[in-house]
matplotlib code that plots the C-alpha trace (Angstrom):
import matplotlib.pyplot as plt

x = [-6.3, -5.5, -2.0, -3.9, -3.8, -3.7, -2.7, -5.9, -7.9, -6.2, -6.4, -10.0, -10.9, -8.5, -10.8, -13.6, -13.2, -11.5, -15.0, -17.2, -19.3, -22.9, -24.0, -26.5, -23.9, -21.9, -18.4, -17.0, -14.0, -13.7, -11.2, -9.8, -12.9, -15.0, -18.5, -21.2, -24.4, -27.2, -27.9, -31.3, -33.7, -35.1, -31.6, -30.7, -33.9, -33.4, -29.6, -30.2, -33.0, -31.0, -28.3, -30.6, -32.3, -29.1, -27.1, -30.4, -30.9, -26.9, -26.4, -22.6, -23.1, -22.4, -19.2, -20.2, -20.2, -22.7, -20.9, -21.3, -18.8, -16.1, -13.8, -13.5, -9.9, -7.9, -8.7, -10.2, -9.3, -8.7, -11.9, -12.4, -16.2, -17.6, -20.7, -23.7, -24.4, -21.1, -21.5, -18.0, -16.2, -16.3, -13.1, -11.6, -11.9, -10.3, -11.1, -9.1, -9.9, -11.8, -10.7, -12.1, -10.6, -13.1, -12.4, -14.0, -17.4, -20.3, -23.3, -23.1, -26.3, -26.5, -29.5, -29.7, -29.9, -30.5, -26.7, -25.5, -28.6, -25.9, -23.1, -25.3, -26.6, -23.4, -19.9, -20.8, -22.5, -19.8, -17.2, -19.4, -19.7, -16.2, -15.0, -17.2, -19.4, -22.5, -25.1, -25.9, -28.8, -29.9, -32.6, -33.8, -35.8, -36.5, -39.2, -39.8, -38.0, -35.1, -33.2, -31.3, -28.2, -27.0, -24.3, -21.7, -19.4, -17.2, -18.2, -22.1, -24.3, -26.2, -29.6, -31.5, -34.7, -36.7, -39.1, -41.2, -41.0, -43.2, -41.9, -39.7, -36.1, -35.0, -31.0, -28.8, -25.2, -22.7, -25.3, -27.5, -30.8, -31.9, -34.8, -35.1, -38.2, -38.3, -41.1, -39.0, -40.0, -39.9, -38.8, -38.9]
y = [-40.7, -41.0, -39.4, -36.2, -33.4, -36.1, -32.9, -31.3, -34.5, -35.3, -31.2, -31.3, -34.4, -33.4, -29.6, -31.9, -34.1, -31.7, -29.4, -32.6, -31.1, -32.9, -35.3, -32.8, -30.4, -30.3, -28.5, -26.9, -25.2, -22.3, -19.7, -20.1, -20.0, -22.5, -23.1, -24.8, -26.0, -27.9, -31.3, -31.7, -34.7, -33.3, -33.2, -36.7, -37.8, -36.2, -36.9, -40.9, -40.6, -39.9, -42.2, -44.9, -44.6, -43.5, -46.5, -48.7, -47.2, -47.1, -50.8, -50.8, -51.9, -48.4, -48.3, -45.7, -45.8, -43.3, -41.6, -38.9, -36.3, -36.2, -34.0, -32.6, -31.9, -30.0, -26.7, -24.0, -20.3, -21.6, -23.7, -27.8, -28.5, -31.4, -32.7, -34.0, -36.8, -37.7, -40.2, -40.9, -43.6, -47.3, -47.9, -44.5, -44.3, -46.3, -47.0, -43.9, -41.3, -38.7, -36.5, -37.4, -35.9, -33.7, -35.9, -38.6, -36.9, -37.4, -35.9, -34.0, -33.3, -30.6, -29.8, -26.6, -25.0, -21.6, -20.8, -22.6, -21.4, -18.7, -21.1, -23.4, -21.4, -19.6, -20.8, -24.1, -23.5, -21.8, -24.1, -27.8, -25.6, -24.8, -28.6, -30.2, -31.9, -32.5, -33.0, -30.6, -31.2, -28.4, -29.6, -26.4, -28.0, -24.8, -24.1, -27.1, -27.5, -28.9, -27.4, -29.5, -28.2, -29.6, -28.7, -26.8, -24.5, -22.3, -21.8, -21.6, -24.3, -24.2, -25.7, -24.8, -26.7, -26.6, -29.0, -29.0, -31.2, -34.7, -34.4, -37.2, -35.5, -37.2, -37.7, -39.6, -40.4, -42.0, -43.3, -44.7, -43.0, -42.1, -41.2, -39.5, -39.2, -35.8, -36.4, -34.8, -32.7, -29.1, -27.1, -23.6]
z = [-31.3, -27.3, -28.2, -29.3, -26.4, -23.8, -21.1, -22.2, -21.5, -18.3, -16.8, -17.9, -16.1, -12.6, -13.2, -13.1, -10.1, -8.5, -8.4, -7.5, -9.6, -9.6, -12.6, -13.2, -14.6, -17.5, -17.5, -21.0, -21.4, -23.9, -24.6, -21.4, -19.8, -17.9, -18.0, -16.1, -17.9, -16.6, -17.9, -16.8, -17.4, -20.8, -22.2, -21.6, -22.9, -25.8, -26.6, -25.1, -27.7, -30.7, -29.7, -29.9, -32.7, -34.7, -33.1, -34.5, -37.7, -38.7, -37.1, -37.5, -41.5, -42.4, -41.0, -38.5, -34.8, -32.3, -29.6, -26.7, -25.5, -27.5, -28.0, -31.8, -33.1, -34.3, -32.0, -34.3, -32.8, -29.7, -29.2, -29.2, -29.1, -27.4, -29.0, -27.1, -29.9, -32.3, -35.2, -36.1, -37.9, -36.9, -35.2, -34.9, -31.1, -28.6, -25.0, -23.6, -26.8, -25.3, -28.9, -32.4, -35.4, -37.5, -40.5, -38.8, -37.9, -40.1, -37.4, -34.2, -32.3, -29.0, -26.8, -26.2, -22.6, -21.6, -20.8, -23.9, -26.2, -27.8, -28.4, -29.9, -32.6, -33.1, -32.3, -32.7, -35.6, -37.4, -35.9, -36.9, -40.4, -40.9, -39.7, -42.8, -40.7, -43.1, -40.7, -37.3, -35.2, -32.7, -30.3, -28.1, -25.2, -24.3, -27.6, -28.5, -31.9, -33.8, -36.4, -39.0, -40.6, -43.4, -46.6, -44.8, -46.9, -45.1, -41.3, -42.9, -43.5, -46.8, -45.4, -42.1, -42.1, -38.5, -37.6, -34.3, -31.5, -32.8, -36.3, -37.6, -39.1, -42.2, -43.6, -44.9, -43.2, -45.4, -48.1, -45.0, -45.0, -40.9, -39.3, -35.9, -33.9, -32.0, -29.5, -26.7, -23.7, -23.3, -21.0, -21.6]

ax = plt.figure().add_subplot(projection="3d")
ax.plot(x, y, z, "-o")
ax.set_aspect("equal")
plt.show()
């Protein structure tokens, strides 16, 4: 997977360093644009959160591995999301893969912030949709809910069932039945 737009990964990571940007900001690239999103604590909480309890729950027996950041691939009309929670795979990544092909992704997870909020119920949406990925969690810090997407046909997913912050989301990834707590912090 390192072999797959390895001068997208490296210009993105010289744009990066280059800016010093803080650790308190995220920076996406899309359509030939570059944005800046805040990552604030709520947001780590949240996506440390499901990393944990997926990484717990899945336990490696499933053949599955939790990530963060990642690239997915191929580009789709000139757009490569980058997923705040990726559950891909076992063994599909290497130490230098910073891409993750979309055949490989069973569950992608963003938080939402309030220059992303768009994106995340709409590009990504469709794009996550249109990739197969069965399972898409939005969690919007900013009301205090997440939104579980699941059965994707075309760029649409099937089911959209909410569930507010202190509800516990139930799925299944690759026969492996999940729980995730949601007691996260709001911010809006």
């Amino acid at each position: 997977m390192s072999t797959m737009y390895p001068e997208y990964a490296q210009w993105l990571r010289q744009v990066r360093h280059s800016m010093k940007l803080p650790k308190v900001a995220k920076l996406l690239f899309d359509q030939g644009r570059l944005y800046m999103s805040p990552v604030t604590e709520a947001h780590s909480e949240a996506d440390d959160a499901i990393r944990s309890q997926l990484a717990e729950q899945l336990g490696g027996q499933a053949g599955l591995h939790v990530t963060r950041d990642k690239g997915v691939l191929p580009e789709l009309d000139g757009y490569t999301p980058e997923p705040d929670v990726l559950v891909v795979d076992e063994g599909v990544l290497g130490p230098a893969d910073a891409f993750v092909d979309q055949r490989h992704v069973h569950f992608v997870a963003e938080s939402v912030s309030r220059s992303t909020v768009g994106q995340d119920y709409g590009r990504k949406l469709n794009q996550y949709a249109a990739r197969g990925i069965p399972v898409y969690l939005i969690v919007d810090v900013l009301v205090g809910e997440c939104v579980l997407y699941q059965e994707p046909k075309r760029d649409e997913y099937t089911s959209a069932v909410p569930y507010a912050f202190g509800e516990v989301v139930e799925f299944v990834l690759a026969d492996v039945p999940v729980a995730v707590r949601t007691d996260f912090k709001k911010i809006g």
